[in-house]
N, C-alpha and C positions, 0 to 999 in steps of 0.2 A: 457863268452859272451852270452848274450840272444839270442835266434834264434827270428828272426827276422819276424813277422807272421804277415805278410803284407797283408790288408783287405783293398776291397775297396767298401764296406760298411759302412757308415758313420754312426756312435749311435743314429741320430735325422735327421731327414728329413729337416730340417731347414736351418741344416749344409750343407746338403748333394747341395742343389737349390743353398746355395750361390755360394759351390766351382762351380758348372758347368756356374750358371751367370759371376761368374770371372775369370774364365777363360780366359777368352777373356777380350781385352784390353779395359778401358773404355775410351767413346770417348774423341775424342779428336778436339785440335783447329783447323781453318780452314787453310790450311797451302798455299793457292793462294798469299798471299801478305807476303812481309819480308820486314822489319824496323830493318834496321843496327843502332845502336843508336849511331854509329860513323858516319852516316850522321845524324844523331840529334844532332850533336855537343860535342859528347862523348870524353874522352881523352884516358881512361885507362891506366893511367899511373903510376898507382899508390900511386898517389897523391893529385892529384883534385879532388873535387866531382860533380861525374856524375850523381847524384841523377834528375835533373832537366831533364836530354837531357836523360836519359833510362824511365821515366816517358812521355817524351814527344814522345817516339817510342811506347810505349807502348801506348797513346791515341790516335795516326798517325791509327796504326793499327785496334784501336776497332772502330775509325771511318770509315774502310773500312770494315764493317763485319766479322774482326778478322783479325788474320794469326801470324807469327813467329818474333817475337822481337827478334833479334840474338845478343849476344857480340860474338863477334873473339876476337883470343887472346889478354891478355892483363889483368889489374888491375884493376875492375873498383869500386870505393872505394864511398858509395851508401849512404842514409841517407835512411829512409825506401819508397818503392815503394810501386803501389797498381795494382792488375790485374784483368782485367775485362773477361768478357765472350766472350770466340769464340779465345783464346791469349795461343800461347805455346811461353813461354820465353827459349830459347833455348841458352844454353853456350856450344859453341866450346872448344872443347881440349885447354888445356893453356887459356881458359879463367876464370876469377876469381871473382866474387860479392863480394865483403867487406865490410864489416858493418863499417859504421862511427865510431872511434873513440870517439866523442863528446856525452857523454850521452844526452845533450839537445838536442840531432838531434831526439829523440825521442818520439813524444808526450804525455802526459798523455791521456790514452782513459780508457773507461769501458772495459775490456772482459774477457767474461764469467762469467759476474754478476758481478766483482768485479774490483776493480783500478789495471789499469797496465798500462804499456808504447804500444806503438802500434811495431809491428813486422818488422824485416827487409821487409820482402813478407806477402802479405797480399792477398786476392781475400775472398769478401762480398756476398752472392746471385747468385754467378756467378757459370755458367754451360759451361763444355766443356774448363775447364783450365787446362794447365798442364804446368811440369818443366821438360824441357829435355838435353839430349847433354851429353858430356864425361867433363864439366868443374867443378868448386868449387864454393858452396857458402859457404863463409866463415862468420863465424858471429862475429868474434873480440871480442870475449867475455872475456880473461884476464881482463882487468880490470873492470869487470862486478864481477866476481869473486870472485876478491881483495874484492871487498864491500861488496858483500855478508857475504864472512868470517870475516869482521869485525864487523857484526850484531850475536846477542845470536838469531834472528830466518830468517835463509838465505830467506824468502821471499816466501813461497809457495801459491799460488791465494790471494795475497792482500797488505801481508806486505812486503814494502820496494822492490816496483815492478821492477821486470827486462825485456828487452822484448824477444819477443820468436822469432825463427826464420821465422819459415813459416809457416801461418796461413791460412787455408782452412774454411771459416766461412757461414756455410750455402749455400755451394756449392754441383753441383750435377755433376759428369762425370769427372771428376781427376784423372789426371795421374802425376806422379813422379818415372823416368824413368834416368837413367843412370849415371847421377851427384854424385859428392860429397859433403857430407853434414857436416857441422862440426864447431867446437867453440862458439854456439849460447851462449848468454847470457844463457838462460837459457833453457826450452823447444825447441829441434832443428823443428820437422815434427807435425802440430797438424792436424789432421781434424777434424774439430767443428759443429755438428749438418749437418755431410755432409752424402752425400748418393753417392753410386758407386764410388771409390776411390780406386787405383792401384797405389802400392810403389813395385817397383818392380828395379831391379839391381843396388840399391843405396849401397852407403860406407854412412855412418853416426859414424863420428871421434867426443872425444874430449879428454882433459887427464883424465887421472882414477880417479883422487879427483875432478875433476870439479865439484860446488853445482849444484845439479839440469839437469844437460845434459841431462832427456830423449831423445832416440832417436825418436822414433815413442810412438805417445800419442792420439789413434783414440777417442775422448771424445762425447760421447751421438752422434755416429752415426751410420752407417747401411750398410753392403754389404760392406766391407772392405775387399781386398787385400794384404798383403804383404808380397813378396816371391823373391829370391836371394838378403836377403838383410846381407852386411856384417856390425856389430855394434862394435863400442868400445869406451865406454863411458863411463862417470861418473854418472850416474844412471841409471834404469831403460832403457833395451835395447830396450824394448816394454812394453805402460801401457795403459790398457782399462780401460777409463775413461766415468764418466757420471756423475758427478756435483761436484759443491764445498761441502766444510766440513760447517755443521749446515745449511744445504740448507733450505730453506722455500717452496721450488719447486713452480714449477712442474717441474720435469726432466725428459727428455727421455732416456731411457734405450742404450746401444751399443748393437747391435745383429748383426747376419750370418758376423761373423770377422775370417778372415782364412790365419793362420801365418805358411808357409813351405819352404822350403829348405831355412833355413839361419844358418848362419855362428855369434856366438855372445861370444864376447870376454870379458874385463873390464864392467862391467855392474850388474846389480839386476836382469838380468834375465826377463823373460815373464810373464808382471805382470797383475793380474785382479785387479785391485782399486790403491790407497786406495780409491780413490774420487768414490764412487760408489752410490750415493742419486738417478740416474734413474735406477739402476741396468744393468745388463748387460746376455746377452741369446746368445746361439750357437754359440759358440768360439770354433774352432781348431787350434791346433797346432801342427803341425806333419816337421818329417824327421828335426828338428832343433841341429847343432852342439852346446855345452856350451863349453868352454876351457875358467876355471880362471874368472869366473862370481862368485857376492856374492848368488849369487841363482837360482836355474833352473826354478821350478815352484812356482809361489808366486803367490796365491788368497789371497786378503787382503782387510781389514775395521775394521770399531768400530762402536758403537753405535750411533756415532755424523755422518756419512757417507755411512751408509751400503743400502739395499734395496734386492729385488728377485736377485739372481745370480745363474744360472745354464746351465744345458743343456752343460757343457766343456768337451771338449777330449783332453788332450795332449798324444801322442804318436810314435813310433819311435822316440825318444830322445837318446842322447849320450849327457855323461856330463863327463868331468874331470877337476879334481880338482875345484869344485864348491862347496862353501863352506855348502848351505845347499841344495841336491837336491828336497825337495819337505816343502815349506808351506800355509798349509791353516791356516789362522787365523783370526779370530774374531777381534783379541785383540789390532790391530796396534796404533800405530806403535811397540808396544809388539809386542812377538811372543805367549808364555805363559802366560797365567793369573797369578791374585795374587794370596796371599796364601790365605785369604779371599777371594776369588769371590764369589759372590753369584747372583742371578735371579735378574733381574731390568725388570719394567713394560716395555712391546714392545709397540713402537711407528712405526712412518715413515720411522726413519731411523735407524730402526735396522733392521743390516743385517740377510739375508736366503739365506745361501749357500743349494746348494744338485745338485745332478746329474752329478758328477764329476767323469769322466773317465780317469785313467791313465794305459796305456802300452806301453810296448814294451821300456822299459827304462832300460839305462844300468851308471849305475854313477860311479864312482870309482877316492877314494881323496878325499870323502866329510868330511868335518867336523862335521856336524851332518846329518845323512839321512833326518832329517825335522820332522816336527807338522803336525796337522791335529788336530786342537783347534777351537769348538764352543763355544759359548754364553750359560751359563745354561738356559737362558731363550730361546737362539733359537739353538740348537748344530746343524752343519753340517751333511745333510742327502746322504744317495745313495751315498759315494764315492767308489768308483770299481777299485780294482788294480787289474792288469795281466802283467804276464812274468814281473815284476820290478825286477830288481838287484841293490842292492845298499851297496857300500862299503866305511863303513864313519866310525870316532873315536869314535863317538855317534848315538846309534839309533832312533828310528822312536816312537817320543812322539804322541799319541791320546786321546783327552779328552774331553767329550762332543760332540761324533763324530761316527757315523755308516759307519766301514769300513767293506768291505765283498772285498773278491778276491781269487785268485790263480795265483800258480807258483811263488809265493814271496819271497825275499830272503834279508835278510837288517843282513849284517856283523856288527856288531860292533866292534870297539876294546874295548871299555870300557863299562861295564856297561851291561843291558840286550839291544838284538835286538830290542824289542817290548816294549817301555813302556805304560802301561795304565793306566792313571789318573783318576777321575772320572767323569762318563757319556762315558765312552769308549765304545760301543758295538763292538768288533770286531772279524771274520769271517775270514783266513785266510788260507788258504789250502797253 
């Protein structure tokens, strides 16, 4: 086991502003006025849809300057709703949000440039929203599912829309606090072009083949939170995201995003992209558990999605049986290039990884330790390993990639520890 050489120095000043700004909780809704939307005519019975009378607490309240929408226990089976500024929708223990059954309960809208269905929860422009309480929102997403799997391409920003669960769109002061999050169609937690935003004590469930389940998916935002959060999902447990694939842009970048003490189970692991056309800056991730994740650290794009990425720390990590603990690549949704690759002219959106810091990682179970694969035209710069241990069947492919470290240890069972492809420069104490 690694000794554990815990710094509370941060590699970039960047990082360092956001954790102390997030520290503390971002604000939150005016909590003087509560709208039971069982005095709005609510049932929760798990049956009826309360879409109308939880919308109608929800506008009770933003016409008083805010305050707390409450469900008490109960079922309350929802067509999508919409939250305004100054509004914590707050679910009681045994209380339960359900996504409609009826796919047409869901409208066709634009988001994030592209054709989709509008979300269970939504909030537009609005500041000072949050989702609280010990309750469930449940996104009924089986048969969202079904359809996906019955298309050759499950629907990723465009084709064959599903919708997402909870949608943060150009909001500022968000909190998402103690709930359970689980079976969204598709995307469960996004923040979209949001700024100040705390996920923090959430459960985010789905089953392990579910298409698409990310859990948390912070997309072209800023000053990002999220910490004791437990995942187990069918993709992507966490993806920093910042624009579609063949973007036209302009796209804003995800920066100062700070991922600690969580617990992540069925899942792809702590992902940087693939959607990365604004790029993405000062990302931490630290003290995070992996058990039975297809991946612990994934930086990822291609040519068609890439842009600047850097300035990341992941460390203090523990992973077991995670099938690859570490890739960086170019080449997605590849991991390795072809046997041909060759240099292609750099545009907009070809990605620039570099300044990628990993330690204090300890894997053991892997199937392959992982990649670290650039672009002959742009290879991955500055990645820095210290104190890693990694005990996988396969080692630690590099190519087109300037690795430098110490204290590094990658067991393989088969095969050399270290292989290096070409464009490998690599430094290794």
């Amino acid at each position: 086991m690694i000794e554990k050489k815990r710094s509370f120095q941060i590699a970039f000043a960047g990082c360092a502003l956001a954790v102390l700004l997030l520290a503390a909780p971002a604000c939150t809704a005016h909590a003087a006025t509560t709208c039971n939307v069982r005095d709005y005519g609510a049932k929760g019975d798990g049956v009826t849809k309360d879409t109308l009378a939880i919308q109608n607490a929800i506008d009770a309240c933003e016409k008083k300057n805010g305050g707390t929408v409450e469900l008490t226990a109960g079922t309350y089976v929802s067509a999508p709703i919409v939250l305004g500024s100054n509004i914590t929708l707050h679910l009681e223990k045994g209380a339960t949000l359900l996504g409609s059954p009826d796919h047409s309960d869901y409208p066709a809208k634009v988001e994030f440039k592209v054709p989709d269905a509008q979300p269970l929860i939504s909030a537009t422009n609005a500041e000072d929203v949050a989702i609280t309480g010990e309750g469930t929102i449940d996104g009924n997403g089986q048969s969202w599912w079904d359809e996906a799997r019955s298309m050759h391409d499950h629907g990723i920003l465009g084709n064959h829309p599903r919708p997402k669960l909870v949608i943060f769109d150009h909001c500022r002061h968000v909190r998402v606090e103690g709930v359970t999050v689980e079976n969204s169609p598709m995307w469960q937690l996004v923040p979209y072009y949001s700024d100040d935003v705390v996920i923090r004590n959430v459960r985010i469930l789905a089953p392990q083949h579910s298409p698409n389940t990310d859990a948390i998916d912070p997309f072209s935002s800023s000053n990002v939170l999220i910490e004791h959060v437990y995942s187990d999902v069918g993709d992507d447990n966490v993806a920093i995201k910042s624009g579609p694939i063949n973007s036209p842009g302009p796209d804003s970048p995800s920066t100062n995003i700070t991922i600690r003490d969580c617990t992540f189970l069925h899942g792809h692991g702590v992902s940087i992209g693939s959607e990365l056309s604004g790029g993405a800056e000062n990302i931490l991730a630290e003290r995070i558990h992996f058990e039975g994740t297809d991946n612990g650290i994934r930086v990822k794009a291609n040519r068609d999605r890439g842009h600047d990425v850097g300035h990341l720390v992941f460390r203090d990590l523990e992973m077991k049986d995670v099938r690859n603990a570490i890739i960086i690549s170019e080449y997605y949704p590849r991991v390795m290039p072809p046997a041909d690759a060759t240099a292609q002219p750099v545009g907009r959106l070809t990605p620039h990884f570099h300044d990628i810091t990993i330690e204090n990682v300890a894997a053991t179970g892997s199937e392959m330790a992982g990649a670290i694969v650039g672009l002959p035209e742009s290879p991955v710069k500055n990645v820095t390993l210290r104190n890693v241990e990694i005990s996988a069947q396969k080692g630690l492919a590099i190519g087109y990639a300037d690795v430098n470290g110490a204290h590094v240890v990658v067991q393989a069972a088969q095969g050399e520890a270290i292989m290096k492809g070409p464009g490998a420069e690599v430094e290794l104490k």
